[in-house]
N, C-alpha and C positions, 0 to 999 in steps of 0.2 A: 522851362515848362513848354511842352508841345499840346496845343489846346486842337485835339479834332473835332471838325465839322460834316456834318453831311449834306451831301449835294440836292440841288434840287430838280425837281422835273421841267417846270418850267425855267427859260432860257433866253437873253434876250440873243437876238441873232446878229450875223455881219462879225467884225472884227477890224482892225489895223495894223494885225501884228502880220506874219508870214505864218506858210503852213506848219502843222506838224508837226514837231522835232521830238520825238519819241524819249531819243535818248538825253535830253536837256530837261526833263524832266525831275523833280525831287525824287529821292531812295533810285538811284539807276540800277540797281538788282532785279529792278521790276521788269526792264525792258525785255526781256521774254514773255512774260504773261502779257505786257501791253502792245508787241505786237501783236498775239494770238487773238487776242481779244478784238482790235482794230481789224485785223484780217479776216475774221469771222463774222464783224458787224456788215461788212462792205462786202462780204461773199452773198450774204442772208439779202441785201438791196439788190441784186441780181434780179431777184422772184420778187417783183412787188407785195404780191396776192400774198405770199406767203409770209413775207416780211411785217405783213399789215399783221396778219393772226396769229405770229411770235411776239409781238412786239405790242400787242390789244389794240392796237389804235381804231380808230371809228374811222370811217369815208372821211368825215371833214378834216381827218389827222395824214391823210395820205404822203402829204407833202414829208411828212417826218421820215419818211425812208429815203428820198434824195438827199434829207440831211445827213442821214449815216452813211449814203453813196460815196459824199464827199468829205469826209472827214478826213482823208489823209493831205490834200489840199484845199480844204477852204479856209478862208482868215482864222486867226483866233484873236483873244483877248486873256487878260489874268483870268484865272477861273474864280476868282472873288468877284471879279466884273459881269462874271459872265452867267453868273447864276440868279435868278430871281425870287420872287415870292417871299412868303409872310419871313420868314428867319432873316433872307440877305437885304430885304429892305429896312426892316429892324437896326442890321448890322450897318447898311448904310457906305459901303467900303467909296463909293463915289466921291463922299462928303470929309470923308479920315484926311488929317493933313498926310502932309509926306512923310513926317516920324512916325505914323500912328500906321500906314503902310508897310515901310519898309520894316516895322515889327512883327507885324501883322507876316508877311514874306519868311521871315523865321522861325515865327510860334505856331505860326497857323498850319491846317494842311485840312485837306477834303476829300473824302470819303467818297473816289468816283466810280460808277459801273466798268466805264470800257478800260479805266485807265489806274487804278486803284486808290492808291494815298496821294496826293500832288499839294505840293505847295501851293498856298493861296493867292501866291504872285505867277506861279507855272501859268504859259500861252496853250488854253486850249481850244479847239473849234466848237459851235452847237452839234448835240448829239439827243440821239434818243436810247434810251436804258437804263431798265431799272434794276435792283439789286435782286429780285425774284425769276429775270427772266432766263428763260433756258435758251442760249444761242444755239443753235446747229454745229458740231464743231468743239462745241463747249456747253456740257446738258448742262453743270453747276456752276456758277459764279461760285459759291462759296468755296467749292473744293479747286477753284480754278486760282482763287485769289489767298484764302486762308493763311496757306503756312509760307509762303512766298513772302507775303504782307507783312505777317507779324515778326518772321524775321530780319525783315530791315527796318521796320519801327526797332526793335532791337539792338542792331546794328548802327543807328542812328544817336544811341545812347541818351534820350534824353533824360533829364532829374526826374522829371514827373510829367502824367499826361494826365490833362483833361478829356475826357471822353463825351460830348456833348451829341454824339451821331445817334440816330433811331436804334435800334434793335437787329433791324434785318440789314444796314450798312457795318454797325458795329462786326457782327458774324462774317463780313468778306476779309476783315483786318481784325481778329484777335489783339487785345491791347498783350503784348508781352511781358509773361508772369515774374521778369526780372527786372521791369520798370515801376516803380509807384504810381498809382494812378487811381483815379475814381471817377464812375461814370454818373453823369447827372438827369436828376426826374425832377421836372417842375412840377410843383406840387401848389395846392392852395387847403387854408384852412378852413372845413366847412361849419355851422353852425355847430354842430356835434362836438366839434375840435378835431377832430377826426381828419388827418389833409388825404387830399385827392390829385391825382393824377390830371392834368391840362392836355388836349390836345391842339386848338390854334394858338392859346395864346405859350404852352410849350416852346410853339417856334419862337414867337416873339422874342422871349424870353431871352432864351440862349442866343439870337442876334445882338438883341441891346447889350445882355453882357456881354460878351464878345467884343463888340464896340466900345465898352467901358474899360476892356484892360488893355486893349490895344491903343486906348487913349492916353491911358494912366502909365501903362507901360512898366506895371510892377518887377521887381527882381522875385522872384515866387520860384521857390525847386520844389515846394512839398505842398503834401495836404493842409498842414499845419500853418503854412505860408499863405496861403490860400484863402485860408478863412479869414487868418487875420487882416488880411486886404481888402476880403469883403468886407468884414462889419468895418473898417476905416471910411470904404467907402459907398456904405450905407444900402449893400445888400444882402440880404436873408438868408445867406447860404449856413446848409447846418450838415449836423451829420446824418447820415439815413442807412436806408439796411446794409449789410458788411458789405465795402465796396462801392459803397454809393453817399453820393451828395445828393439831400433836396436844397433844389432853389425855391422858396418861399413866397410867391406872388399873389 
């Protein structure tokens, strides 16, 4: 099973590892589109001003285009380390012992702007971009990353993927229509019985699971496989519209 995850905006900074390495990256078919992308990020920090209004940031965000300046040399860290907020504190990747890691290094991958699918163990630097924004260079992420993407998830051959990323990441990496897969909504049931769509505790959500199979460490290739892991280990997960898992919170 290959479980994707979507990255976040906020990012803790620094690192220990060494710069860059493009091509030691998970899916290496990518390293065209991830130098085009790196090259265009670090073109666009040239022009502060204008870097600032590509990229929304407010005055007090300025700082965030010297972080793209330096991306090809500044430290990194694993990009499970390296990400924060409501999903990767959930997920908790700091606290995972070493089994629950180096699982996590195979099954996992995230769903990045500059750099696209990466392994959850792959050394990245802090960066700023979002899966909306138009670089100079490169107007669409989507059509920059799409079909590049989806062919080495492909390529990658896994049994099944979990699809746990937003909507507007999902769209840079197409899940490949010859892998089994299903993408998940957390849902909750309202007094109507009626469930509903979550959005903070969505993130949650998908961390702490996340965290739970990389702890459990199930042998899972299918949909089928999948649930039954869940109700063993006393999560909600059911079926939902063609295609899709709710997770039940």
């Amino acid at each position: 099973m290959l479980v994707l995850l979507p990255p976040s905006e906020t990012k803790h900074a620094g690192g220990d590892g060494g710069p860059l390495d493009l091509s030691a990256l998970a899916l290496p078919a990518l390293l065209p589109q991830r130098r085009a992308t790196v090259d265009a990020l670090v073109a666009l920090s040239e022009d502060p001003v204008n870097a600032m209004r590509v990229l929304k940031l407010s005055a007090r965000q300025h700082g965030e285009v010297a972080v793209n300046a330096a991306v090809p040399t500044a430290p990194t860290m694993p990009a499970i380390d390296r990400y924060t907020g409501v999903l990767y504190d959930a997920l908790g990747a700091g606290t995972l012992d070493a089994a629950a890691r180096r699982w996590s290094g195979v099954h996992v991958m995230i769903q990045s702007a500059p750099f696209g699918p990466i392994g959850a163990l792959d050394p990245i630097p802090a960066y700023r971009l979002a899966a909306g924004t138009s670089v100079p260079g490169i107007p669409a992420l989507r059509r920059h990353w799409a079909e590049a993407s989806t062919a080495a998830l492909a390529a990658a051959r896994p049994d099944f993927i979990l699809d746990l990323r937003s909507e507007a990441y999902a769209a840079l990496a197409p899940v490949p229509a010859s892998v089994p897969s299903a993408f998940v909504r957390v849902v909750t049931p309202g007094e109507d019985g009626a469930v509903r769509a979550l959005n903070h505790f969505n993130k949650h959500a998908k961390g702490a699971f996340t965290r739970a199979l990389a702890q459990s460490r199930p042998r899972v290739g299918s949909r089928a496989g999948l649930l039954r892991w869940a109700e063993s280990s006393g999560w909600a997960l059911r079926e939902g519209a063609a295609g899709e898992l709710d997770l039940v919170v």
